[in-house]
N, C-alpha and C positions, 0 to 999 in steps of 0.2 A: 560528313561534318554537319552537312542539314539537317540531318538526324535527328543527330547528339543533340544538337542546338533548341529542335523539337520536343525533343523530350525534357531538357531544361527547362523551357519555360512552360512545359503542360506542369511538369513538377509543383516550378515555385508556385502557378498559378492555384493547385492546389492545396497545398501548404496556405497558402495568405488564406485561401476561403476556407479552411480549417481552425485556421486561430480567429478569424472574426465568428464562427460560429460559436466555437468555447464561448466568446466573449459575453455574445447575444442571450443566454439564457444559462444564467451562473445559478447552480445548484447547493442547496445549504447542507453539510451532513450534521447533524444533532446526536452526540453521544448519550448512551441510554445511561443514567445512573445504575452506583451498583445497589442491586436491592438488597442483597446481604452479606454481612463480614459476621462471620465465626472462624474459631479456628480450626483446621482441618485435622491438624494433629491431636485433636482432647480427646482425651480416651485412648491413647495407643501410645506402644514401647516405642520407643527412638531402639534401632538397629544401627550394625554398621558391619562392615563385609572388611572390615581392616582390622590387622591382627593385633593381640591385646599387648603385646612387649614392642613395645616401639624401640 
């Protein structure tokens, strides 16, 4: 039971100094813009693999 009890609080102890670390140095991610829109399909047949008598 001492154990169990031992490893519970090595546990939380960890956990708590894991969320105060996130906290301590918040990181920004910046989405790249798109650099280009064209269409992919210009220039080509539209297909289809389904039969023609529906």
């Amino acid at each position: 039971m001492i154990k169990k009890k031992r490893i519970t609080k090595s546990l939380s102890l960890f956990m708590a100094m894991a969320l105060c670390v996130g906290n301590i140095a918040p990181v920004e991610i910046k989405a790249e813009p798109a650099t280009e829109e064209r269409n992919v399909m210009a220039g080509l047949e539209p297909t289809t693999n389904a039969d023609e008598g529906y």
